[in-house]
C-alpha positions as CSV (number, residue, x, y, z in Angstrom):
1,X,82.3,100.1,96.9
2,X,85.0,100.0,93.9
3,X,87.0,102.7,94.0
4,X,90.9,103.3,92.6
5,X,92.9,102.6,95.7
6,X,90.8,98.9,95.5
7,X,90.0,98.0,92.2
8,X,92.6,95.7,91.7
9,X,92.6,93.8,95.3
10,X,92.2,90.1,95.9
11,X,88.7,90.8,97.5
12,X,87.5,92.9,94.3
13,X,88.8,90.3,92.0
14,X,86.8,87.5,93.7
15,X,83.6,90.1,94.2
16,X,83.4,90.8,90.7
17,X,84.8,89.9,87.0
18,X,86.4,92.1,84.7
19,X,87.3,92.2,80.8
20,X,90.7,90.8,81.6
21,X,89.2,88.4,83.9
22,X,86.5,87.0,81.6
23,X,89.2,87.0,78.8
24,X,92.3,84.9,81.8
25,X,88.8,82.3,82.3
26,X,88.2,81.6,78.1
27,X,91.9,81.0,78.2
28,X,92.7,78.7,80.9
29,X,89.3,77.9,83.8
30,X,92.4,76.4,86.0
31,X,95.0,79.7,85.7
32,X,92.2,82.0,86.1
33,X,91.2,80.7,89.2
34,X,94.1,80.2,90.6
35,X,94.9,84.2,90.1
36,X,91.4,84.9,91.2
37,X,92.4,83.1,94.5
38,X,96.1,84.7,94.8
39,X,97.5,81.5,94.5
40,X,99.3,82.2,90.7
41,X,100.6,85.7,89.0
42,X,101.6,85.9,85.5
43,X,104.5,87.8,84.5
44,X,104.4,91.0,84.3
45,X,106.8,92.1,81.1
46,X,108.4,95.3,79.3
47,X,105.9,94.9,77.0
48,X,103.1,95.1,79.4
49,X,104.9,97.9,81.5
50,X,105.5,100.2,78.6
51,X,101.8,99.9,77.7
52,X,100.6,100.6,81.3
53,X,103.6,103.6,81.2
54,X,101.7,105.4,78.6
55,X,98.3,104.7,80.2
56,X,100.2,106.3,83.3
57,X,101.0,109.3,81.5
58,X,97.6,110.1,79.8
59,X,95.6,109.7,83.5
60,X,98.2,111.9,85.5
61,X,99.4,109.2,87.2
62,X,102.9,108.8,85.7
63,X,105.0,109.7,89.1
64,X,102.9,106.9,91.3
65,X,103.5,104.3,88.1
66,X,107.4,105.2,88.6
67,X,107.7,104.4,92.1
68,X,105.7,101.3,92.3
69,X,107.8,99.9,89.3
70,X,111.9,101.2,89.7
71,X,112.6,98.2,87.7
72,X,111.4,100.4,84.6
73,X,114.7,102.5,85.5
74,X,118.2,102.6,85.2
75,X,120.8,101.7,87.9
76,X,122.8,104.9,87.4
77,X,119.1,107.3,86.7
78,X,117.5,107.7,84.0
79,X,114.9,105.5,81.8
80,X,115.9,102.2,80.5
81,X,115.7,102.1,76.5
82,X,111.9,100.8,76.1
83,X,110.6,103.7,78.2
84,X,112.5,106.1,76.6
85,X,110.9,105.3,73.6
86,X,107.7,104.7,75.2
87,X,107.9,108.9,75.7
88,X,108.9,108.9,71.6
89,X,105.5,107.4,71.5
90,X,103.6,110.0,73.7
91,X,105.1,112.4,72.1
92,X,103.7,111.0,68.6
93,X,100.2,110.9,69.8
94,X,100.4,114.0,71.5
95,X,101.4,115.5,68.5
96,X,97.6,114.2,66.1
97,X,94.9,116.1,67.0
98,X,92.5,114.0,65.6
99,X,94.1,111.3,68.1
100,X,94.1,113.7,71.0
101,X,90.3,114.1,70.5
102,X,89.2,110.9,71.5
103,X,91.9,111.0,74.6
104,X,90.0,114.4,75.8
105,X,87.3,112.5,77.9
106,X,87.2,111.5,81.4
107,X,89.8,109.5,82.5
108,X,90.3,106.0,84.3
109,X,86.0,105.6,84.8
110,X,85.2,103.3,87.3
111,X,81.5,101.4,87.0
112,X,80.1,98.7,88.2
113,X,77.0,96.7,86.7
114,X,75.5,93.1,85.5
115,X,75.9,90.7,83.2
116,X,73.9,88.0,83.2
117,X,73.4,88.2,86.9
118,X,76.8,88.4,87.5
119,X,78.7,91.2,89.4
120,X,81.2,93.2,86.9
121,X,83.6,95.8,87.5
122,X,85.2,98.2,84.6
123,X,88.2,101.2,84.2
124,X,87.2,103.4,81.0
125,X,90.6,104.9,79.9
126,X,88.9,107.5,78.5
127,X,84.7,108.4,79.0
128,X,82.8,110.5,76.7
129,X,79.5,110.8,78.7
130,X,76.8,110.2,76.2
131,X,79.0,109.4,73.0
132,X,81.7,107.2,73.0
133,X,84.1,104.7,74.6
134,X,88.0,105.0,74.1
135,X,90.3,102.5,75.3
136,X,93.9,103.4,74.8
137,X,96.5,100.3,73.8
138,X,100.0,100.4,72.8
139,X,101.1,97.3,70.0
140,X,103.8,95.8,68.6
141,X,102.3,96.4,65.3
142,X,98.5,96.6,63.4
143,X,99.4,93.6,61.6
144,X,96.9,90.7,61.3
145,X,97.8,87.7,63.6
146,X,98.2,84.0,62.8
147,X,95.6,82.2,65.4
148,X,94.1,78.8,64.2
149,X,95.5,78.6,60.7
150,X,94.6,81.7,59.9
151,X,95.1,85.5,59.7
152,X,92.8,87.3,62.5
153,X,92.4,91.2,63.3
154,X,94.7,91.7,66.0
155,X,91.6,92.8,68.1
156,X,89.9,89.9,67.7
157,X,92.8,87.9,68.7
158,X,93.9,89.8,72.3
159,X,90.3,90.1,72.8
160,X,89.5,94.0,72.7
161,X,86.3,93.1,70.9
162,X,84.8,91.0,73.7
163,X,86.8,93.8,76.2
164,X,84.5,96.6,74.0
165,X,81.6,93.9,74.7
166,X,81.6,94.4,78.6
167,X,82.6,97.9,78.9
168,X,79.7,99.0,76.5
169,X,77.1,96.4,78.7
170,X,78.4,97.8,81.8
171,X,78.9,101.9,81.4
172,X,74.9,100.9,79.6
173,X,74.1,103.4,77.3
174,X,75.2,101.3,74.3
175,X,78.0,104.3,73.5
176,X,80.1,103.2,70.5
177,X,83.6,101.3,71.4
178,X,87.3,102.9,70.0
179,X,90.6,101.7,70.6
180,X,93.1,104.9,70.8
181,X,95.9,102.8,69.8
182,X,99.9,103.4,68.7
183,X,102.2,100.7,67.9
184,X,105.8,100.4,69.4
185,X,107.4,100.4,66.0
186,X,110.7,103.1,65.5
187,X,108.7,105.3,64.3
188,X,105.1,105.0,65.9
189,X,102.0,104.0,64.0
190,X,98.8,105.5,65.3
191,X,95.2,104.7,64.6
192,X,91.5,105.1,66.4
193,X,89.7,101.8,65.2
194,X,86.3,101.7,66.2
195,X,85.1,98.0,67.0
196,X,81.2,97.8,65.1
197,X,77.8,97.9,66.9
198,X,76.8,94.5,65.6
199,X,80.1,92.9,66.5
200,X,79.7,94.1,70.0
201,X,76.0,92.6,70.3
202,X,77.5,89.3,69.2
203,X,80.2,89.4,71.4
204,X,78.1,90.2,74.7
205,X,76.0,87.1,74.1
206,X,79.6,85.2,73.8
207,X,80.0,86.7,77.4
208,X,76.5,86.1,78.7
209,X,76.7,82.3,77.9
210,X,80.2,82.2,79.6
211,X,80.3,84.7,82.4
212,X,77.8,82.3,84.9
213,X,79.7,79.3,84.7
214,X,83.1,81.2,85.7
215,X,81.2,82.7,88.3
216,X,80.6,79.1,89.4
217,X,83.6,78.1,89.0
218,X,85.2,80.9,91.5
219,X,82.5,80.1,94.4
220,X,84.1,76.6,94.2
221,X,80.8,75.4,92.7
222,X,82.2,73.6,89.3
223,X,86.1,72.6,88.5
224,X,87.7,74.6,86.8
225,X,88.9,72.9,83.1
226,X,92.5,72.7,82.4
227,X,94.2,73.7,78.9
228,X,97.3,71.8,79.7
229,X,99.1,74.5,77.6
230,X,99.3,77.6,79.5
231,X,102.4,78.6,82.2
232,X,100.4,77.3,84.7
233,X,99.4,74.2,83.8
234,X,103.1,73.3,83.0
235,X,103.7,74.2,86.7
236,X,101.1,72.4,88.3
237,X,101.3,69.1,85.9
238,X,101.5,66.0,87.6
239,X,102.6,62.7,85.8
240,X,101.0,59.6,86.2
241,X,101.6,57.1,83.3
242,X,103.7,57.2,80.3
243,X,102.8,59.2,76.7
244,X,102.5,57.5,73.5
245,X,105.2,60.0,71.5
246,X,102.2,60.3,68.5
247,X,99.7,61.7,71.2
248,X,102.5,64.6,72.3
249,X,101.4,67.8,70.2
């Protein structure tokens, strides 16, 4: 059984895939498995701990967040800067009612389910039984990002789309997706963006093709493929014969 105290232990990770896992895999088979299998952690950053801050604060969980992380304070007491105006931002949501709407749900909604035969797992931020899906995020900005030559939705490019994918498949009563989102600008931007039906149907079948062979690839039944880009590749590189200089990109 999933529950809070275990979502995020070794033997849930390797029992079932998440969003975030699904999204580690398309990026790098070799990293994800290795984190699947405890044997690599990525970084955790401000930029990720000020997000997770406000998440904190939104599920009544703020004072448990703070003493698993007294890096996000200050020697002498207090908050360091980022978190300080992490509460600016709270305060700026807090403050829209149209925003606060969609945060009035059920909070941190644990369900498991299938996707193509494989076991998933899922945290809603915020459930509204029998209408909608919110899932809160805190960015830099709304801007479009540069990815492959060209300008992307940011939500397509950190993957929220294929993230809406799975939660809607999972929870399984096809509710439609938002992202409760505020940027980390001075003075905050908010916005609730909804991520289309039809986008989400295309992005599921993106996960059904996908989601078996990672499966396969964490039972130690197919390699894992290598990116060669990511932190963990660089670690893990071993040389064995020279580069032609016009092959290094």
């Amino acid at each position: 059984m999933i529950t809070e105290s275990n979502y995020h232990s070794p033997e849930s990770s390797l029992a079932y895939m998440g969003a975030s896992q699904f999204l580690e895999f398309t990026r790098c088979e070799a990293a994800a498995l290795a984190q699947v299998k405890g044997e690599w952690q990525k970084e955790i950053t401000t930029a990720m701990l000020v997000g997770s801050y406000v998440d904190a604060h939104f599920s009544g969980a703020l004072d448990v967040f703070t003493a698993q992380h007294p890096e996000i304070m200050l020697k002498g007491g207090g908050l360091k800067s980022e978190f300080r105006h992490a509460l600016k931002i709270i305060e700026r949501m807090e403050r829209d009612a149209f925003y606060m709407k969609y945060m009035a749900g059920e909070k941190q909604v644990i369900r498991i389910g299938e996707i193509a035969g494989v076991p998933f797992k899922i945290k809603i931020d915020v459930l509204h039984p029998g209408k909608a899906i919110v899932d809160q995020k805190v960015m830099r900005d709304f801007e479009p990002v540069w990815k492959d030559g060209a300008k992307r939705p940011f939500a397509e490019v950190w993957g929220y789309d294929i993230q809406g994918a799975v939660y809607r498949e999972v929870e399984g009563n096809g509710l439609p997706f938002y992202l409760a989102a505020a940027t980390k600008q001075d003075e905050p931007d908010l916005a609730v963006i909804s991520i289309p039906d039809d986008v989400l149907d295309e992005r599921i079948m993106f996960v059904r093709e996908l989601a078996p062979r990672y499966q396969a690839i964490k039972h130690g039944e197919v390699e894992p493929t290598r990116c060669e880009h990511c932190d963990y590749c660089r670690a893990t590189k071993t040389l064995t014969e020279p580069v032609d200089y016009r092959d290094i990109a």
